[in-house]
C-alpha positions as CSV (number, residue, x, y, z in Angstrom):
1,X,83.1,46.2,19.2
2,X,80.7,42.8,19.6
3,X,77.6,42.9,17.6
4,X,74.8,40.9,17.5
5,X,75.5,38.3,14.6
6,X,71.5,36.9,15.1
7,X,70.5,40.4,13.9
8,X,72.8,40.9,11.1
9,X,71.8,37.6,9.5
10,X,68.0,37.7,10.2
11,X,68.4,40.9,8.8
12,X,70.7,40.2,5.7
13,X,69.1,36.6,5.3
14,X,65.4,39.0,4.3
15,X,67.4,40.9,2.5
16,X,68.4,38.0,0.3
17,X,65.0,36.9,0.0
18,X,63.6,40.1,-1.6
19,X,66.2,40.3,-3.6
20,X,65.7,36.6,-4.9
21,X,62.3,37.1,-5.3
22,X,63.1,40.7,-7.2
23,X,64.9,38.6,-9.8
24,X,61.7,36.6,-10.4
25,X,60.1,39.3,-13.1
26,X,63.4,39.7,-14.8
27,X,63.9,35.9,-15.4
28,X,60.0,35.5,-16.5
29,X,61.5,38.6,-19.3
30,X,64.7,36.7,-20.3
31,X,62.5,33.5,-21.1
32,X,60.1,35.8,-23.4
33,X,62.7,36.8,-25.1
34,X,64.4,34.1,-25.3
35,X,67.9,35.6,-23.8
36,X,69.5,32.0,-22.3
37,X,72.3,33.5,-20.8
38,X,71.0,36.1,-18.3
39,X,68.0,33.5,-17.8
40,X,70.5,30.8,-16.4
41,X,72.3,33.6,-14.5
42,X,69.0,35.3,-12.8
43,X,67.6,31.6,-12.4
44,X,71.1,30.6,-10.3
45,X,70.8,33.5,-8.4
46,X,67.5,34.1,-7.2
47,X,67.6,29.8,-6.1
48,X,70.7,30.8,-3.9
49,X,69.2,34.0,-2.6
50,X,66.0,32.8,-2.3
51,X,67.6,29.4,-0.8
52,X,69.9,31.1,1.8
53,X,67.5,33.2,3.1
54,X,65.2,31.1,3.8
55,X,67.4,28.5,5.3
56,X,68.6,31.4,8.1
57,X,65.3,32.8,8.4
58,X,64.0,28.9,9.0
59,X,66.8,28.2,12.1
60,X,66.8,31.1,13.6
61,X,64.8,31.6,17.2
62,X,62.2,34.6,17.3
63,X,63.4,36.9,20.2
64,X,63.4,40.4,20.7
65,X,66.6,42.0,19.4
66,X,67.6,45.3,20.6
67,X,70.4,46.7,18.6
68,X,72.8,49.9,19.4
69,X,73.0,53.1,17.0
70,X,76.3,51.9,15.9
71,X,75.0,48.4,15.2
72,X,72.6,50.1,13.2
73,X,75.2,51.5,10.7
74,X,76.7,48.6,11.0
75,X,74.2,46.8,9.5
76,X,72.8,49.4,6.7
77,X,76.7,49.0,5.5
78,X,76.6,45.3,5.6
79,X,73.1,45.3,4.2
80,X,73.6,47.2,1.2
81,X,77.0,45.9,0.6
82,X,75.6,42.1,0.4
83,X,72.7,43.3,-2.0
84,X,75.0,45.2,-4.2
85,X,77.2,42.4,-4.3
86,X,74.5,39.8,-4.9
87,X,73.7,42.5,-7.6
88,X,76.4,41.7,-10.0
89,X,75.9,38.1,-10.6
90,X,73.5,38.5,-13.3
91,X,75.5,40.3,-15.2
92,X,78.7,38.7,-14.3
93,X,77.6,35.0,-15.2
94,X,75.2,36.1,-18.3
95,X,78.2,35.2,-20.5
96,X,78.1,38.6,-21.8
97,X,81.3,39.5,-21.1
98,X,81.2,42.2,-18.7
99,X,84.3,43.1,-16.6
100,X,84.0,42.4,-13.1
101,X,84.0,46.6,-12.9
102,X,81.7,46.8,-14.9
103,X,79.3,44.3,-13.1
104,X,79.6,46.2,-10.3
105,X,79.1,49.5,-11.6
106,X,76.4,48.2,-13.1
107,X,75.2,47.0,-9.4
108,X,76.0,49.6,-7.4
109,X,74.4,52.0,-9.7
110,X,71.4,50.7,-10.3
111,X,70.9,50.0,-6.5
112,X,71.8,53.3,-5.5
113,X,69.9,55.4,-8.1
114,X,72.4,56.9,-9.6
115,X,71.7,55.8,-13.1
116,X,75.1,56.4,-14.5
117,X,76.1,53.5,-16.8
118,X,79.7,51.6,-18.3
119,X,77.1,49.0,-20.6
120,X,75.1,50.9,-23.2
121,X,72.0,49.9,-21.8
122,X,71.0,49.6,-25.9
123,X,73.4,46.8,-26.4
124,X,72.1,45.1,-23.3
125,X,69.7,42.2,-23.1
126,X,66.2,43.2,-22.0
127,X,66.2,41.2,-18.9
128,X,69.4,42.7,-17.4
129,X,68.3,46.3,-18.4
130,X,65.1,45.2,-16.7
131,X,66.8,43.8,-13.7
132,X,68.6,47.3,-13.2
133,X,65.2,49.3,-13.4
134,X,64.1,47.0,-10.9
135,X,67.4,47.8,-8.1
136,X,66.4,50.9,-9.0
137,X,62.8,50.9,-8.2
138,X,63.8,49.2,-5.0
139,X,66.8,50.9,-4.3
140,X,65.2,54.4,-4.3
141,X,62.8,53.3,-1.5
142,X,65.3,51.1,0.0
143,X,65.5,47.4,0.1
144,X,66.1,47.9,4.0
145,X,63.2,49.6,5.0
146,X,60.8,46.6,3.3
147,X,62.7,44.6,5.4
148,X,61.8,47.4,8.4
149,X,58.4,46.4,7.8
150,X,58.4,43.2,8.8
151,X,60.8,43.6,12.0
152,X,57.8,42.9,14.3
153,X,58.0,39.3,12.8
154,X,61.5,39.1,13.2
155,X,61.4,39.9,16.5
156,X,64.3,43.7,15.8
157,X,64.0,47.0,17.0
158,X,63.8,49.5,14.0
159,X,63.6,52.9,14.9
160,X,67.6,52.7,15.1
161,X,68.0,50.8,11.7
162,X,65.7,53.1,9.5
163,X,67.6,56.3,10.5
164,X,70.6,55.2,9.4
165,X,68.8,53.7,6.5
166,X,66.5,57.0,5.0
167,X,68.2,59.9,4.0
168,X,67.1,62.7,5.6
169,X,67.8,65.2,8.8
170,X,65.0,63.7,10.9
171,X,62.7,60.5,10.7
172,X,59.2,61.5,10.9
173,X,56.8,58.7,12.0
174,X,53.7,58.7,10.1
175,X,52.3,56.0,13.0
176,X,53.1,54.8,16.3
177,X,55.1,51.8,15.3
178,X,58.6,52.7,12.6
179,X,57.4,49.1,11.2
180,X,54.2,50.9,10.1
181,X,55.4,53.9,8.8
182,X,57.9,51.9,6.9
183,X,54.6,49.9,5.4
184,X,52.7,53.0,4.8
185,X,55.8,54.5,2.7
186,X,55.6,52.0,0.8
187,X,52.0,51.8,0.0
188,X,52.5,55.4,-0.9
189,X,55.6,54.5,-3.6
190,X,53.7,51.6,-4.9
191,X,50.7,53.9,-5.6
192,X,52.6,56.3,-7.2
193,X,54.5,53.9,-9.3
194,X,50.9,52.5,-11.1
195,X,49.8,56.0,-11.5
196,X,52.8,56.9,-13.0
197,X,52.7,53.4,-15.3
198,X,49.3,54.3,-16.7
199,X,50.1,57.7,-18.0
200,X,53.2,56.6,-19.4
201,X,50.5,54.0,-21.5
202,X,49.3,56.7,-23.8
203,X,52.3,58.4,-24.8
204,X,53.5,55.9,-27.7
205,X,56.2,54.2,-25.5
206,X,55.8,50.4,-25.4
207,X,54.5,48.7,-22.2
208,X,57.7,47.5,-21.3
209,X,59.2,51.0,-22.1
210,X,56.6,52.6,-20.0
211,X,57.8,50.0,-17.5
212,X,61.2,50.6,-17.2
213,X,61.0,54.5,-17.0
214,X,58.2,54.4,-14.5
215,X,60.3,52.5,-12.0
216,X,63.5,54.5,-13.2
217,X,62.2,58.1,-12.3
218,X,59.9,57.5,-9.5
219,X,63.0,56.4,-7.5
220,X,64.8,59.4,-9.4
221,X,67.4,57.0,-11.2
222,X,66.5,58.6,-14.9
223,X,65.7,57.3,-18.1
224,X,65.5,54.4,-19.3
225,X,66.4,54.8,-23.0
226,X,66.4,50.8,-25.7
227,X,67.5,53.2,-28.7
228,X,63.8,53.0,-30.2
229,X,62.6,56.1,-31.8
230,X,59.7,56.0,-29.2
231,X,62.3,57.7,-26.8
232,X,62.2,61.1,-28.5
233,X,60.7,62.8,-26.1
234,X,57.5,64.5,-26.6
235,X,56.2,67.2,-24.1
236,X,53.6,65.0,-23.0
237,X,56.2,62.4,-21.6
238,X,58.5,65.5,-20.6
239,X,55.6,66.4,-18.5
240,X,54.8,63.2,-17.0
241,X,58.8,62.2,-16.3
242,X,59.4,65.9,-14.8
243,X,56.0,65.7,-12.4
244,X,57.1,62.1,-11.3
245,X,60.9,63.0,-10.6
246,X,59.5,66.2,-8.3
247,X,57.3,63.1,-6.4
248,X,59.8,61.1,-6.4
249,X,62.3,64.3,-4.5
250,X,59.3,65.5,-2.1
251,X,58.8,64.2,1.9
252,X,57.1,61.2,1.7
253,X,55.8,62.1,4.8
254,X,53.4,65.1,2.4
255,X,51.8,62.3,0.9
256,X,50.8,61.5,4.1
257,X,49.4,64.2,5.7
258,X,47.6,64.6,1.9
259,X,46.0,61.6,1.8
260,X,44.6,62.4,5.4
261,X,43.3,65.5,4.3
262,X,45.8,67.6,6.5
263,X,46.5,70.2,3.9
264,X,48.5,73.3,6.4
265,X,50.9,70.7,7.2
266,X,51.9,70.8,3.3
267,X,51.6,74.1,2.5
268,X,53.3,75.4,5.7
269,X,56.0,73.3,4.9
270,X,59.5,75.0,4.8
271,X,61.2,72.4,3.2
272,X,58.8,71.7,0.3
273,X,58.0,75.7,-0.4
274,X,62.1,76.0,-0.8
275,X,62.3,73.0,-3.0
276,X,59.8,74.1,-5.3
277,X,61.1,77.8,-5.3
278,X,64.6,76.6,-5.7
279,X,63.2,74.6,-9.0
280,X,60.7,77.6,-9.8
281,X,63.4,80.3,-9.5
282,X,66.3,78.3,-11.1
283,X,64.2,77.4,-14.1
284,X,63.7,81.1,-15.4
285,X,67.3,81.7,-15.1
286,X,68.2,78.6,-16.9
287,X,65.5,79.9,-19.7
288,X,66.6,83.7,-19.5
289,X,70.2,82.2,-20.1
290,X,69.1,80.0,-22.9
291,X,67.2,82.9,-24.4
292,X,70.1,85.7,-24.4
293,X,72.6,82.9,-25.5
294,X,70.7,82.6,-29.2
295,X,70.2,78.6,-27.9
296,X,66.4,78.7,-27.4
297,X,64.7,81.8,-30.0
298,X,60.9,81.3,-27.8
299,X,61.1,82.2,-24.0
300,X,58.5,79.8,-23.4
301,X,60.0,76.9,-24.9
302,X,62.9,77.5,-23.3
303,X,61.0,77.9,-20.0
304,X,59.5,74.5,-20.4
305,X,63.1,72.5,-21.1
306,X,65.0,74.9,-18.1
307,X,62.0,73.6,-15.6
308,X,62.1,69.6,-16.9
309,X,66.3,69.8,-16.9
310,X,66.2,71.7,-13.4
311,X,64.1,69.0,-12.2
312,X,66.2,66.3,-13.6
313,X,69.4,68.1,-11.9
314,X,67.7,68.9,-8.6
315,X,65.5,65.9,-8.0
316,X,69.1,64.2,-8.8
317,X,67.3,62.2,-11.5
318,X,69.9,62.7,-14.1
319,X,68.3,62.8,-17.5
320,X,69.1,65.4,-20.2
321,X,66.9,66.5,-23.0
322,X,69.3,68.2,-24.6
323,X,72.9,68.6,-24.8
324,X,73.7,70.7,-22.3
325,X,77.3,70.6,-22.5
326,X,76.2,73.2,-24.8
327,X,74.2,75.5,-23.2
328,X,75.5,78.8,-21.5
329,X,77.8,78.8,-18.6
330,X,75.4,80.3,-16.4
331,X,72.3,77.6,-17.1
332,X,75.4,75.0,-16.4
333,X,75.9,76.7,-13.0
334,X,72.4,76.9,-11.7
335,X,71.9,73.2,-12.1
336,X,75.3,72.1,-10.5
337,X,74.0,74.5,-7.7
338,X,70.6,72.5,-7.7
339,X,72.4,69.2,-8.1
340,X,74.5,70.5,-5.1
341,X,71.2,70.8,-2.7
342,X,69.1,67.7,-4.1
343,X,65.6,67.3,-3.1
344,X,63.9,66.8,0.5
345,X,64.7,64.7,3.1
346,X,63.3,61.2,3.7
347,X,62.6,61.0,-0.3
348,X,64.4,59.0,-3.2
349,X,66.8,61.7,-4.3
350,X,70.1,62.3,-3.1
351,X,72.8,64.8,-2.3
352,X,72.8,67.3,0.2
353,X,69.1,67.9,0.8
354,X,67.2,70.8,1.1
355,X,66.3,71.0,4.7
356,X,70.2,70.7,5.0
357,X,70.6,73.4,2.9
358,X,68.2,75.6,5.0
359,X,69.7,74.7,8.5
360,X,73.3,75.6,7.3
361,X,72.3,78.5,5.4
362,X,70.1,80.0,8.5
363,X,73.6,79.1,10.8
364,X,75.7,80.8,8.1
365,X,73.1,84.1,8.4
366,X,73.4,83.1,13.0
367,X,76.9,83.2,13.0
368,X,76.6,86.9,11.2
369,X,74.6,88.8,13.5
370,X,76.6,86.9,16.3
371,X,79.6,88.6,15.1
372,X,77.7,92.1,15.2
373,X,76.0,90.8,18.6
374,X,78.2,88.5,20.5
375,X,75.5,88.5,24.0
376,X,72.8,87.6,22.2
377,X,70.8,84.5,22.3
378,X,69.3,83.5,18.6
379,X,68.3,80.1,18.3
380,X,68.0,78.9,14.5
381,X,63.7,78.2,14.1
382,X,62.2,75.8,11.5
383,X,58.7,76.3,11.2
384,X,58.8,78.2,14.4
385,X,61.1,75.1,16.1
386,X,64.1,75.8,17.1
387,X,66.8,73.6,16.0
388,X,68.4,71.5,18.5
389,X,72.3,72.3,18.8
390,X,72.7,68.4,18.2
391,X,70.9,68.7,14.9
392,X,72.9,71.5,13.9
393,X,75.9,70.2,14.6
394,X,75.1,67.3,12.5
395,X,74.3,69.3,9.7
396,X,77.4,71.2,10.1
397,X,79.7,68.2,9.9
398,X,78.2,66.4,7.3
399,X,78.5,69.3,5.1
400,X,81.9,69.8,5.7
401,X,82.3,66.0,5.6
402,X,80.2,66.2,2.0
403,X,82.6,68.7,0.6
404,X,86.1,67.2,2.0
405,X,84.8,63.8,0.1
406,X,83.8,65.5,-3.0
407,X,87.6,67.4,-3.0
408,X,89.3,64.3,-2.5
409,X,87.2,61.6,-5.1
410,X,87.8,64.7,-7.6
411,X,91.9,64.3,-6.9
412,X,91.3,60.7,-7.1
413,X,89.6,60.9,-10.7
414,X,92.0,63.3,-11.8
415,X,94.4,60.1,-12.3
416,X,92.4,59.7,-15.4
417,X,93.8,62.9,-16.2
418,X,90.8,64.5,-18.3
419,X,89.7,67.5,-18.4
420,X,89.0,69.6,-15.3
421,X,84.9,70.2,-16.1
422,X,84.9,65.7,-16.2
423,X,87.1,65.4,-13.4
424,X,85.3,67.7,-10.8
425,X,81.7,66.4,-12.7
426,X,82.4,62.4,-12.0
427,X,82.9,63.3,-8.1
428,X,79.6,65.4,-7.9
429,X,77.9,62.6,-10.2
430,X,78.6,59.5,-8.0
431,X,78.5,61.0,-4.4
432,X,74.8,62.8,-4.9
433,X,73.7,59.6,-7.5
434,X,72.9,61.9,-10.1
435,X,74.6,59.8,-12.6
436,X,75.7,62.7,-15.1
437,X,77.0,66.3,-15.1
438,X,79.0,67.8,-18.4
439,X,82.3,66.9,-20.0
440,X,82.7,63.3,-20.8
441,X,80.6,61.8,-18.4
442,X,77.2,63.3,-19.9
443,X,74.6,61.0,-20.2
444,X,75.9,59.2,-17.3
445,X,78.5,57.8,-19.2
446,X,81.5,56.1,-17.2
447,X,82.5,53.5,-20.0
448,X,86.1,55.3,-20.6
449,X,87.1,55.2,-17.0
450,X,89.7,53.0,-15.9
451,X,88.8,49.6,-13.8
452,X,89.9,51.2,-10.2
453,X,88.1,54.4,-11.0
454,X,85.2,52.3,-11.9
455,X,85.6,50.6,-8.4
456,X,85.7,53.8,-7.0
457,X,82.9,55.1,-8.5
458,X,81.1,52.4,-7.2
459,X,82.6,53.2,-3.6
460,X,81.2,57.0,-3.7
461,X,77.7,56.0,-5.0
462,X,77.2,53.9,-2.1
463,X,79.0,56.4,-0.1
464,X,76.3,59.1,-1.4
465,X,73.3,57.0,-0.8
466,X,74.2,56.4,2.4
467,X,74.9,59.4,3.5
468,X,78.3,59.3,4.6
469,X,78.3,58.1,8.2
470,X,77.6,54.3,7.3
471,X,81.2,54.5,5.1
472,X,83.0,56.8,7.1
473,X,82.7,55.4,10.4
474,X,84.1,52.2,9.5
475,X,87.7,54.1,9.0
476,X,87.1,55.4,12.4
477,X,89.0,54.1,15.6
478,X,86.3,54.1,18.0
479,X,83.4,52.8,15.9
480,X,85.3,49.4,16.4
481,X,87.1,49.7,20.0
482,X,84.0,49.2,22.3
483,X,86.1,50.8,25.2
484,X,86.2,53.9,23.8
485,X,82.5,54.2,23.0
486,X,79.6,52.6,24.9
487,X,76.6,53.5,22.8
């Protein structure tokens, strides 16, 4: 397969540019606190980044690049390989002493959202903990759809680039150009982001506390947590981290018919009215659970934690309020099953997604009565659409493709041979970058895992906020041999 190198670099060559630029407020934080080595090693890095990406963005000519949905993959591999990458050097030249596994788990995950960690973020310096709430800030919009924004300039084609970029079934536009929409998304996050920030002001946390867990569960990465005692969590920041991971988890495209006033979009929306009934629904179980278990003695109370950990678990945030390696079996089984769905489509969360989840549970329900009425013609409706045969055979395969992955990373963890509940946990962790689980890993805890399963980890939680395809069709035969594919 050929592929258009001036695209990939004007595309990578931006990349490098944000990300240089990203490393700006972190290096201002090392030099408050005085932190020399992570100063030298942010100030190094965001020169080259900054450096190199203008120096490819300088030279090269401003055509119009038209690229191919393989390309496009391509590309969003590439892309978020070279950031993650990029990513590490802070923490690998801070002179902390970080294995290079670690670095890179550190990297991936913070990039990815998954917000599982090998560093106690306690015993790291401020500026590299706030380096990795800001990967995840970006991250859980995505680096590559800034850069989407500004493909008019660059002369790129971006309706190709962002699907393979945004997680989701479908890619809504919320205007006529992708470049837009990628620019109003944005403008929607950053909003969201301050309003969070403000509330978090009042609750005792400090402003740079308030910081980092404001740009940690917007982009549903977690919590942010420096060992202070200001971290206990009171219901008032329960509240305000629970509402912000569901905004974080919902269409971005809601906000968007919101701010226009078109409210039957919203409420007629499938997708949402599942989410929030999945979360609703799951929540009283958790707390009936908790209840009959002798955990929780008040119904209410335990109400209120079921509802902010089933949030956590579904919007694939990945905090815990309590140990819940503890709780009952069955209030452990609801939120694997929410972790298992995830949020919406075309949000920050990951794993499956619900509109997935819908489409493959209304073939499941097809293929039933098909068996009762082979002649008959029932087309699977969405909002009173049907479903294309191409989309549902893309749902289809990814789920089987989601579940064959998640079967063979827990076989590959099992080499650390621990227990079963860890083992099957780490896979489900990393692949929907939810960052925690039960067993050994909770609290997103990776620190005992061996350097290759470190690696791996890393692997699966790019492999998960990609969606699959970008990983997988590298390994594939015809993705590269352009005479056996010609789009």
């Amino acid at each position: 397969m050929t592929y258009n190198h001036r695209v990939i670099l004007r595309t990578v060559s931006v990349i490098l540019l944000f990300e240089g630029l990203a490393m700006l407020p972190p290096l201002f934080c090392a030099v408050f606190f005085d932190e020399r080595g992570p100063a030298s090693a942010l100030f190094f890095t965001a020169c080259c980044c900054i450096a190199l990406g203008m120096l490819v963005f300088r030279f090269l000519k401003y055509d119009s690049l038209k690229i191919k949905q393989r390309e496009s993959y391509f590309i969003a591999f590439i892309s978020w390989f070279v950031v993650c990458l990029v990513g590490t050097l802070p923490y690998a030249i801070s002179g902390c002493g970080y294995s290079f596994s670690d670095c890179v788990f550190e990297s991936v995950s913070g990039w990815t959202t998954t917000g599982a960690w090998t560093v106690p973020l306690d015993t790291m310096p401020r500026s590299l903990v706030f380096w990795k709430a800001v990967t995840n800030w970006l991250g859980g919009m995505g680096l590559l759809l800034l850069t989407i924004s500004l493909f008019p300039v660059l002369g790129v084609e971006g309706q190709k680039m962002i699907t393979a970029e945004v997680p989701g079934v479908k890619i809504e536009k919320m205007s006529s150009r992708i470049s837009d929409t990628a620019k109003i998304t944005y403008r929607i996050y950053v909003v969201m982001t301050a309003l969070e920030f403000l509330l978090l002001l009042p609750s005792g946390l400090s402003s740079f506390e308030a910081l980092l867990n404001t740009m940690s569960t917007i982009s549903t990465a977690g919590l942010i947590n420096l060992g202070s005692d200001a971290m206990n969590l009171t219901p008032y920041m329960k509240g305000v981290f629970t509402v912000f991971s569901i905004v974080g988890s919902i269409n971005f495209m809601m906000y968007f018919f919101l701010y226009h006033r078109k409210w039957q979009p919203v409420w007629k929306n499938v997708e949402l009215r599942t989410y929030l009934g999945l979360l609703a629904g799951g929540s009283v179980i958790i707390a009936a659970a908790l209840v009959i278990s002798g955990r929780y003695d008040s119904f209410a109370e335990a109400l209120g934690d079921g509802f902010t950990q089933a949030v956590a678990f579904g919007a694939t945030s990945g905090f815990e309020i309590d140990d819940i390696n503890m709780w009952p079996t069955m209030a452990k089984m609801i939120l694997l099953i929410l972790l298992f769905i995830g949020g919406c489509g075309n949000s920050t969360s990951g794993s499956v997604k619900v509109i997935r989840f819908i489409i493959f549970f209304k073939l499941i329900l097809r293929g039933i009565y098909k068996r009762i009425h082979p002649r008959a013609i029932r087309p699977v409706m969405i909002q009173g659409k049907p479903v294309s045969a191409a989309t549902a055979a893309s749902v289809t395969v990814f789920m089987m493709m989601f579940f064959l992955v998640f079967l063979i990373s827990s076989l590959v963890f099992s080499l650390e041979n621990l227990d079963m509940e860890t083992t099957l946990c780490s896979s489900l962790a990393c692949i929907t970058n939810n960052g925690t689980a039960f067993g050994s890993i909770i609290g997103g805890n990776f620190s005992h895992f061996s350097s290759f399963s470190k690696l791996y980890a890393s692997l699966l939680m790019l492999s998960g906020r990609l969606e699959l395809y970008a990983i997988i069709l590298l390994f594939t035969p015809s993705f590269w041999n352009s005479d056996r594919a010609r789009s």
